[in-house]
C-alpha positions in Angstrom: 0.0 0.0 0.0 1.5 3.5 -1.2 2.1 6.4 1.5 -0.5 7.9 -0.7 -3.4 6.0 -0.3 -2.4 5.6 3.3 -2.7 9.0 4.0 -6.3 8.9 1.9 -7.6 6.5 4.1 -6.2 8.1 7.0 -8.0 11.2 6.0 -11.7 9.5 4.8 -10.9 7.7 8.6 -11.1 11.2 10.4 -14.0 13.1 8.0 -16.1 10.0 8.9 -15.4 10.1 12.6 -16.1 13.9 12.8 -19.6 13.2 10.8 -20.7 10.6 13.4 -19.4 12.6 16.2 -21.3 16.0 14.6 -17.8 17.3 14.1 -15.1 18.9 16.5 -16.7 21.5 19.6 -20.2 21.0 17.9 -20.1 17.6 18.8 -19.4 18.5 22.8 -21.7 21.4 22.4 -24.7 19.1 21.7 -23.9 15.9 24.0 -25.6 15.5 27.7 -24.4 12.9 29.9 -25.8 9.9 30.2 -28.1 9.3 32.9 -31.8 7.7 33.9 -34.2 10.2 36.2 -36.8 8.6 38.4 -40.2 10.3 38.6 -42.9 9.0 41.0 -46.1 9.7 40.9 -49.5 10.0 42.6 -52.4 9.6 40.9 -53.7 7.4 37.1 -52.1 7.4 33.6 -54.9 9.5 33.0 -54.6 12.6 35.3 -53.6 15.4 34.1 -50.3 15.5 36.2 -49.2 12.4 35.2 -49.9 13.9 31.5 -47.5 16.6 33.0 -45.1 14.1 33.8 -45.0 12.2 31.0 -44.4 15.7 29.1 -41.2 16.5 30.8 -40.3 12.4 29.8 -41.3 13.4 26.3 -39.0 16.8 26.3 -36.1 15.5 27.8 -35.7 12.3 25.9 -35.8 14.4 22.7 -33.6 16.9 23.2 -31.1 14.2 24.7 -31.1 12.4 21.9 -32.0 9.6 24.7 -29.0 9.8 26.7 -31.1 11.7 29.9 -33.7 8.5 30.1 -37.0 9.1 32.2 -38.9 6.6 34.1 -42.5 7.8 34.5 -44.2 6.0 37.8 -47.3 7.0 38.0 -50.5 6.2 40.5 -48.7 5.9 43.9 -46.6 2.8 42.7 -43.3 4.4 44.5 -45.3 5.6 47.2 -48.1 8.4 48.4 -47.4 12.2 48.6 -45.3 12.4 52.1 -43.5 8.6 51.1 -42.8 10.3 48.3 -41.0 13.4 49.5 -39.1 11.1 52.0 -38.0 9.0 48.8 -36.6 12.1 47.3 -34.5 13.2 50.0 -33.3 9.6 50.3 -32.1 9.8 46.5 -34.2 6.7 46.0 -36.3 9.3 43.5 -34.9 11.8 41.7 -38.3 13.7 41.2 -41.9 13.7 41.8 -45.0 15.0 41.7 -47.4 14.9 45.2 -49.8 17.3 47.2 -47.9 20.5 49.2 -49.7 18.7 52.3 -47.1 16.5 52.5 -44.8 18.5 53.5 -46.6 19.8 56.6 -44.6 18.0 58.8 -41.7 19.7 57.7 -42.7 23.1 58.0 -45.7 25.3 57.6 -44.4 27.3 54.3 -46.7 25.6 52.0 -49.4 25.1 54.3 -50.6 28.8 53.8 -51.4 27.6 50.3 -54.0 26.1 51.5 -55.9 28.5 53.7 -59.4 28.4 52.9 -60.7 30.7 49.9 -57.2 32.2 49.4 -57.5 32.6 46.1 -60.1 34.5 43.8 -60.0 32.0 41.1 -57.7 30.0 38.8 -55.6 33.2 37.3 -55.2 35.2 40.9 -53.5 31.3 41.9 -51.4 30.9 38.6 -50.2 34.6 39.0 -49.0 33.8 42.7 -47.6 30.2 41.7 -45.5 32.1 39.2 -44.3 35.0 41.5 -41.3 35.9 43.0 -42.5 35.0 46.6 -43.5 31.3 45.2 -40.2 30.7 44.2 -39.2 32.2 47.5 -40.9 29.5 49.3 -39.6 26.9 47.2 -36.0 27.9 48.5 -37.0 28.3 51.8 -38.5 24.6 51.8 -35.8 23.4 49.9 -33.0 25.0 52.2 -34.9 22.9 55.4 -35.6 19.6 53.4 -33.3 19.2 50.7 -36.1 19.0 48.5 -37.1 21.3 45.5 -40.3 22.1 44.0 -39.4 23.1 40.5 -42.9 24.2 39.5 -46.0 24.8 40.6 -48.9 22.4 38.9 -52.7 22.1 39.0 -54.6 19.2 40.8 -57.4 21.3 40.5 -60.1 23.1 42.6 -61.6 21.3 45.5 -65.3 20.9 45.4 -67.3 19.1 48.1 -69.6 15.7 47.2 -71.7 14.1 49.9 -74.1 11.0 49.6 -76.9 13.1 51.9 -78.1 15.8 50.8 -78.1 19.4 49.2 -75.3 22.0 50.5 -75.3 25.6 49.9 -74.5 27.2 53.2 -72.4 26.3 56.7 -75.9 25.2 58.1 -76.2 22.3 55.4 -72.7 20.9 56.6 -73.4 20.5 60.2 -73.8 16.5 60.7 -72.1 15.5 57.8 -68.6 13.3 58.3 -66.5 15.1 55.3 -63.5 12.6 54.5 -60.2 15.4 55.1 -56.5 15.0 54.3 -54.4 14.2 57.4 -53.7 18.1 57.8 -54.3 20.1 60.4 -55.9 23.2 58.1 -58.3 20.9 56.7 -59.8 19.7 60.0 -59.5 23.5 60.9 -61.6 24.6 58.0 -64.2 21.9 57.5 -64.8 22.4 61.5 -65.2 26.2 61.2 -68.0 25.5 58.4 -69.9 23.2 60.5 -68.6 19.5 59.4 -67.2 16.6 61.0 -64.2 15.8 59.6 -62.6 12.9 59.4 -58.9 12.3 58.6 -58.4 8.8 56.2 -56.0 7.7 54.1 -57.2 8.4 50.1 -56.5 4.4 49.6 -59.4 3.8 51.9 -61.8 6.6 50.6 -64.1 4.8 48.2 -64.8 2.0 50.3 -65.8 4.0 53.2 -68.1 6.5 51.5 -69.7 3.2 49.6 -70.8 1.4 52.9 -71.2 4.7 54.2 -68.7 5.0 57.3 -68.6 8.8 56.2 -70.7 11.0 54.1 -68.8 13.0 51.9 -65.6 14.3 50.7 -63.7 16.9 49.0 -61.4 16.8 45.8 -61.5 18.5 42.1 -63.4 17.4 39.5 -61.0 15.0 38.1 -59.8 13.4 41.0 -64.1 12.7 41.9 -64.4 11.4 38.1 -61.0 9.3 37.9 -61.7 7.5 41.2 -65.2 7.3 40.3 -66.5 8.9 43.9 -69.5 10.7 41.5 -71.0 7.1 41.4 -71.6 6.8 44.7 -71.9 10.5 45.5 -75.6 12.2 44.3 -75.0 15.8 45.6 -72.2 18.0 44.7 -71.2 21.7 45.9 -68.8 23.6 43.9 -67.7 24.9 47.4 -64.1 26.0 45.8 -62.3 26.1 48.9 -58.8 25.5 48.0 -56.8 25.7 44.8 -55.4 22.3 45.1 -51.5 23.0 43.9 -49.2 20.1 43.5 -45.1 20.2 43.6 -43.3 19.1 40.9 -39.8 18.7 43.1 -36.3 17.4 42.9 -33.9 16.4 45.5 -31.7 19.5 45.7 -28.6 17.5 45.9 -29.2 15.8 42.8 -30.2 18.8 40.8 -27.1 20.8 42.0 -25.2 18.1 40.7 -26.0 18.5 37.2 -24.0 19.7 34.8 -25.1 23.4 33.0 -26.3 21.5 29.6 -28.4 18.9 31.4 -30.0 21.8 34.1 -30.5 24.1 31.2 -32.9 21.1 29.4 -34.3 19.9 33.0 -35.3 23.5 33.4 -36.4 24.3 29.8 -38.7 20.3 30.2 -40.1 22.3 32.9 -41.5 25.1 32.0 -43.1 23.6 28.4 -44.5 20.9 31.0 -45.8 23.0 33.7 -47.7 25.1 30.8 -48.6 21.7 28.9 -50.0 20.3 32.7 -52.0 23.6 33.3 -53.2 23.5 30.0 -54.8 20.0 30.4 -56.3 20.7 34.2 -58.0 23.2 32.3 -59.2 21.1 29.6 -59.6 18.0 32.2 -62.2 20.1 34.5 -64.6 21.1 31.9 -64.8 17.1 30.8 -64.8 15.9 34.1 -67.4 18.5 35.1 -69.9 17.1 32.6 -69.0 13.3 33.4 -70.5 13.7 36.7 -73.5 15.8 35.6 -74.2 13.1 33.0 -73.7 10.5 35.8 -76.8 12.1 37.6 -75.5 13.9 40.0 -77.2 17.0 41.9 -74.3 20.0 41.0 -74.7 23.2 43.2 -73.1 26.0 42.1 -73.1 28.3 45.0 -73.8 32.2 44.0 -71.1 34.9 45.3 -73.6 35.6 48.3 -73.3 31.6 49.5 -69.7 31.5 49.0 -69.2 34.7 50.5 -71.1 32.9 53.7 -68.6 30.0 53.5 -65.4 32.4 53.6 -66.7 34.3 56.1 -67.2 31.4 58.4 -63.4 30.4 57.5 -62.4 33.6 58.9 -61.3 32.0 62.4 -58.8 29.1 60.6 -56.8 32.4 59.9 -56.9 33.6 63.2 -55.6 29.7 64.4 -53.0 29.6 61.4 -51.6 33.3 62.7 -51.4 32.3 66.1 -49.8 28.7 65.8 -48.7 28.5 62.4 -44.8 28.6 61.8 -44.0 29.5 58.2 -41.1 30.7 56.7 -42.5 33.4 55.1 -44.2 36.5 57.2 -47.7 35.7 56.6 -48.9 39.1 56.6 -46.7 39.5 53.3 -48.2 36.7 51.8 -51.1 37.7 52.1 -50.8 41.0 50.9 -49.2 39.2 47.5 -52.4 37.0 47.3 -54.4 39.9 47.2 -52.0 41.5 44.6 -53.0 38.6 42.2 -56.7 39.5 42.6 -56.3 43.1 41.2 
């Protein structure tokens, strides 16, 4: 073989090996390290915050090229909201999506979020889930429990469904055993408007409001329609109580270790997501809504006088939050950037 032809080979050799690689800095420019992230999740394939998860799966894998995999795991598999968290500050899951309730016995930062009638309606919530102060919170959470929450999604708005009877005032709640989260706010607030509430695990909620062990309780339209509550629930308030906001967090130790390329695309998968999972609470709600007035059930919507009777019964659970409540955050400040997003 000649020097000649040597040296042509040599040279094919190389302009192949740059075309595969993408060629010289290019090549390094567009590579992300190689990895597999762990998302759990709490509720069915069908929900749209598992949509939201499976979005971020979607955009990451893409952009990757595949070499940042994603392992979607939805509907509690890995654990519910507060197993969750505790799996993320393990490292046994990179990320998740669960309830801010879970983190109330950790601090109460996010437990303000869920102060009865907060918000005005869905675009006063998303303007304070996108504000300065949210992101604020997220620090000061993350700084105590190692634990991120990267963006503020949708589970919905929590409406009221009870097997008994008609509600559209504090006086039509007294008597009736409302199903609550194991939080002290919710006990707080479905006390103050004349319920019994009843702390249970969500595993055990269908079976105890079919054999009637309680009468009622509250969730969004889609969580009611996905766990099929509205067919075994004939009366339904939209009471609208809380904006149900669910954390889609990291463990801050993970996320830190990260290189720039690979935050930049975690960080750019969540925001399309986050607009992608609002987008489809939205969408999910309207369908949802009509499921369960197809299903034959009684829907109240209250008038701004009734629900106006409702807040105003809630108004000692702020009095108990201010004077046993620990936040991070001054709580007068809060509030005052609540009321900013009603403007």
């Amino acid at each position: 073989m000649t020097k000649k032809l040597i040296a042509l080979l040599l040279a094919l050799a190389m302009v192949f090996t740059m075309a595969a690689c993408g060629g010289g800095e290019e090549a390094g420019e567009s590579e992300y390290a190689s990895m597999t992230i762990k998302i759990g999740g709490t509720v069915p394939e069908e929900h749209p915050l598992t949509m939201g998860l499976y979005k971020f799966k979607e955009i990451v894998e893409a952009e990757s090229g595949g070499a940042m995999k994603v392992e979607v795991f939805p509907n509690g598999q890995l654990g519910t909201g507060r197993e969750l968290v505790e799996a993320i500050q393990l490292g046994n899951v990179d990320m998740a999506e669960c309830t801010l309730s879970a983190y109330s016995s950790f601090t109460d930062e996010f437990t303000m979020l869920s102060l009865p009638f907060l918000f005005k309606n869905r675009e006063s919530a998303y303007a304070f889930m996108d504000s300065e102060m949210a992101a604020q919170m997220s620090a000061n959470v993350a700084d105590m429990t190692g634990v991120r929450v990267m963006a503020y999604w949708e589970n919905g708005i929590r409406m009221l469904t009870n097997g008994k009877r008609t509600v559209t005032s504090p006086e039509d709640m007294v008597g009736l055993k409302i199903r609550v989260m194991e939080s002290p706010i919710y006990l707080k607030s479905f006390t103050a408007m004349g319920a019994n509430p009843m702390p249970m695990a969500f595993g055990e909620l269908y079976t105890a409001l079919q054999q009637n062990t309680i009468d009622g309780q509250d969730n969004p339209y889609t969580i009611t329609v996905t766990n099929k509550f509205y067919e075994i629930q004939p009366f339904m308030t939209d009471l609208g109580h809380v904006f149900d906001i669910t954390g889609f967090q990291a463990n801050e130790e993970w996320y830190a270790s990260l290189g720039e390329k690979e935050k930049e695309l975690i960080d750019k998968a969540t925001l399309e997501a986050t607009a992608y999972q609002r987008e489809q609470a939205i969408a999910a709600e309207g369908i949802n809504k009509q499921t369960i007035i197809d299903g034959g059930v009684e829907l109240t919507i209250l008038t701004d006088e009734q629900r106006a009777v409702f807040r105003e019964s809630c108004s000692s659970v702020y009095d108990w939050f201010r004077a046993e409540g620990k936040p991070i955050t001054d709580l007068d400040a809060f509030l005052e950037a609540v009321e900013a997003t009603k403007q």
